[in-house]
C-alpha positions, -999 to 999 in steps of 0.1 A, spaced: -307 351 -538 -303 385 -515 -309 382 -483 -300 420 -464 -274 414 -428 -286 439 -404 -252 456 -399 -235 487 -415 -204 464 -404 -187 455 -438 -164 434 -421 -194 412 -410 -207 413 -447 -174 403 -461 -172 373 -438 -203 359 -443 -198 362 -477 -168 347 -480 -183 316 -464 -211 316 -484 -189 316 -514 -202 292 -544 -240 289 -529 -270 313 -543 -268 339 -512 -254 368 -514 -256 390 -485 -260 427 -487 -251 453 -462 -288 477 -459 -265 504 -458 -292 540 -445 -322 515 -439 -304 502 -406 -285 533 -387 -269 523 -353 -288 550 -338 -320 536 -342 -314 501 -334 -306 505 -294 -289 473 -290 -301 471 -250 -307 433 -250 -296 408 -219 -285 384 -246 -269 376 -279 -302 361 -291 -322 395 -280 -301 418 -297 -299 397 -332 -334 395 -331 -341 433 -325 -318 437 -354 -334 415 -380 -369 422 -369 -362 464 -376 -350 454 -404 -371 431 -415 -406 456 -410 -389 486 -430 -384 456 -464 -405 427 -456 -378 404 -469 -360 378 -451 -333 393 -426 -301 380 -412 -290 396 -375 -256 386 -359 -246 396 -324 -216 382 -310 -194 387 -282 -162 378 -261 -169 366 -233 -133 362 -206 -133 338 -180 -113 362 -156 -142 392 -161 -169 369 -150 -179 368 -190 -174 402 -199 -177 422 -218 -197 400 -236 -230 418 -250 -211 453 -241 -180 440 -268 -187 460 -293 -187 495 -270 -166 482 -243 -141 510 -243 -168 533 -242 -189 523 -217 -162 533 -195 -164 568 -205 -200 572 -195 -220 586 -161 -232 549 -155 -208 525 -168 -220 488 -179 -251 508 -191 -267 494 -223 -264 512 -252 -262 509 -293 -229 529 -303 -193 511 -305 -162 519 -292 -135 520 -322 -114 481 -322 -81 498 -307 -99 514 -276 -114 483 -269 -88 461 -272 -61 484 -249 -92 484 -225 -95 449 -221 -61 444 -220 -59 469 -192 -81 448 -170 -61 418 -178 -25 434 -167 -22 413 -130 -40 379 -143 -20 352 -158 -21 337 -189 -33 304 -173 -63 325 -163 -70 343 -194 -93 315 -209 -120 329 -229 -142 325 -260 -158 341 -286 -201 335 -294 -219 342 -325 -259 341 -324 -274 341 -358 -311 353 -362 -327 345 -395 -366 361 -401 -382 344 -428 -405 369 -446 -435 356 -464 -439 323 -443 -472 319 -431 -471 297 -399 -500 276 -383 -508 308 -361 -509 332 -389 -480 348 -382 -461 356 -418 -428 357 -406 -409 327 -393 -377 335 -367 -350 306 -362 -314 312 -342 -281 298 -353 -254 299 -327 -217 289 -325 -190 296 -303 -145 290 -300 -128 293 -272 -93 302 -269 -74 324 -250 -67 369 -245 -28 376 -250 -11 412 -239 0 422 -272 -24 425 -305 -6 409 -336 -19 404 -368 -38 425 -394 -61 407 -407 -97 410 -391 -114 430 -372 -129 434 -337 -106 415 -306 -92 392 -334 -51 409 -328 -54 392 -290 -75 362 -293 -54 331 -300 -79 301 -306 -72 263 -285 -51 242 -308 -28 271 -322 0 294 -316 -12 327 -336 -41 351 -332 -71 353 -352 -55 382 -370 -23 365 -378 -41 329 -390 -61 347 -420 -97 350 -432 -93 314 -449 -86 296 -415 -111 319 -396 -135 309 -418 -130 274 -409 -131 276 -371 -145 307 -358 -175 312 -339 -195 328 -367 -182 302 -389 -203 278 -368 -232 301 -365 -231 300 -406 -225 267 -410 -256 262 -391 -278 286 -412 -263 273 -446 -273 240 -437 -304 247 -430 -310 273 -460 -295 248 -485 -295 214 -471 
């Protein structure tokens, strides 16, 4: 079975794929029926933003929709950037920083950004972690109100810790300075196969396969 993830992101669409290797889903990426532009990601949460997402998505096929929206949330920045992680780096560069808004910031700029912020705090102060919040619409579900779509959230989250120097090329996103609790290397030096065994949005998947499977 298809089911559309409301991101253009293939990195996203290769992940959850990957984890949903040997099951009958088979996410596709909705490629011009979701542009960036006209999904203004403005939410004050994870689960606001997946849901505007898969609900956009989810009126222009009337299928069922997966949304994602995670985040990196640092202990020293009070949680940021958080819902901002994807256009951290160019927040900075606009007339009101911290501003919401719905374009990204290229992985680099972000992650020499972050970094900056972190230059004069130690590393027993860079504790952070990483969320993923799932949104599923169910098309074609009539509920007791008469609603035909049902919406249900899947969430997981790692924690780990920010390093100064991005290693690894595997990934994507703030993967080259995130070392998860219990290991030595970044996500981007462990691999896709161990990622896909402890990451946030492995959780967050987990969570959905069980429920879409059993």
């Amino acid at each position: 079975m298809n089911l559309y993830l409301a991101t253009n992101n293939k990195g996203k669409v290769r992940e959850l794929n990957r984890l949903f290797e040997a099951t009958p889903y088979t996410f596709l990426a909705p490629g011009e029926l979701l542009k960036d532009t006209e999904v203004l990601e403005d939410g004050k949460s994870y689960r606001e933003n997946a849901y505007k997402k898969a609900f956009y998505l989810y009126q222009k096929t009337g299928v069922s929709v997966v949304a994602e929206d995670s985040g990196l949330e640092v202990e020293a920045l009070d949680g940021a950037p958080g819902v901002y992680s994807a256009r951290f780096a160019s927040l900075q560069r606009q007339d009101k920083p911290g501003s919401p808004g719905s374009h990204g910031s290229a992985d680099a700029d972000n992650i020499v950004h972050l970094i900056s912020l972190l230059v004069d705090v130690p590393l027993s102060r860079r504790g952070a972690r990483f969320v993923s919040v799932l949104c599923l619409i169910e098309g074609g579900v009539v509920r007791h109100d008469g609603q035909k779509e049902v919406v249900r959230y899947f969430e997981g989250e790692v924690r780990g810790r920010i390093i100064d120097t991005p290693l690894g090329d595997s990934g994507f996103g703030y993967d080259p300075v995130f070392v998860p609790n219990g290991y030595t290397q970044t996500f981007a030096q462990l691999g896709q196969e161990v990622k896909n065994t402890i990451s946030h949005r492995a959780m967050a998947v987990q969570r959905l396969k069980k429920y879409l499977i059993g």
